[in-house]
C-alpha positions, 0 to 999 in steps of 0.5 A: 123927273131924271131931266128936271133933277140934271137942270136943276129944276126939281128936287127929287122925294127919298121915294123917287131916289130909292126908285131910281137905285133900285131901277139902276141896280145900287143901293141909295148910298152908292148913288147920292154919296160920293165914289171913295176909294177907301174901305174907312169913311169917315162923315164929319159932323154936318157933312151928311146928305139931307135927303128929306126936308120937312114943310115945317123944318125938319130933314133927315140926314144919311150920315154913313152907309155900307155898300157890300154885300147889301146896302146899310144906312145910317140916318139922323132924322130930326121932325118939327112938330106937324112933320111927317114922312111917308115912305113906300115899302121899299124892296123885299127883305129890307129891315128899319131900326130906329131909336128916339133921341128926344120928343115923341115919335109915331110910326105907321106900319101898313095900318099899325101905328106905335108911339115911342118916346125917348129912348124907345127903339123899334124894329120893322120890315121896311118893304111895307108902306111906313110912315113917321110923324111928330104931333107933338108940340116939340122937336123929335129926334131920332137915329135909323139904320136901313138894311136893303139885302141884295141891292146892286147884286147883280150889277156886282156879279157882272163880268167887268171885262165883257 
């Protein structure tokens, strides 16, 4: 996958990337966003990654991200209707927060499902399988943020001089 994504002949799933970061020992942030000296990052309207684009048009979007100590992100997912995502459980310890903006929003948690409308918010262990889905006739909008604790560790605490 690796050499098809270099020749551009492939486009790699949310899932495949967050497997690479955790094989390569960083977090997904430090991996699809570019290196920036500053402490302050400011992500201009539109200037986010899309990391998720849906059969029927929805995308979700990493709008900012914290590296240190563990990796925090902050997402804008918007699902047209029929869209869903699926997510494997992502590594021990990770926590999801979400807040419906507009439209109606379901989530699987391993065999438990909720709906949440707008307004609602939700927390959950993001290291068990999840998924999102729109079965609503109109768009769902919705704001998440992913706590990853201890992602790239122990690429930190490495001596850079040996």
């Amino acid at each position: 996958m690796v050499v098809n994504v270099e020749q551009g002949t492939a486009n790699p799933s949310v899932g495949t990337l967050l497997r690479l970061s955790d094989a390569l020992g960083v977090s997904l942030p430090a991996l699809v966003e570019p290196p920036t000296p500053q402490q302050v990052k400011v992500m201009r309207a539109g200037a986010g990654a899309t990391l998720w684009t849906g059969e029927n048009g929805g995308r979700g979007i990493l709008l900012a991200s914290s590296n240190s100590p563990e990796a925090l992100e902050l997402w804008e997912w918007m699902l047209m209707p029929g869209d869903s995502h699926s997510s494997e459980a992502h590594s021990t310890g990770t926590q999801e927060l979400l807040h419906v903006l507009d439209g109606e929003l379901t989530i699987t948690v391993a065999s438990e499902s909720f709906t949440l409308t707008l307004g609602d918010a939700m927390s959950f262990p993001g290291d068990e399988a999840h998924a999102y889905s729109n079965s609503a006739n109109h768009p769902t909008r919705f704001t998440m943020t992913v706590l990853e604790p201890g992602v790239g560790a122990s690429l930190r605490t490495e001596n850079p001089h040996a």
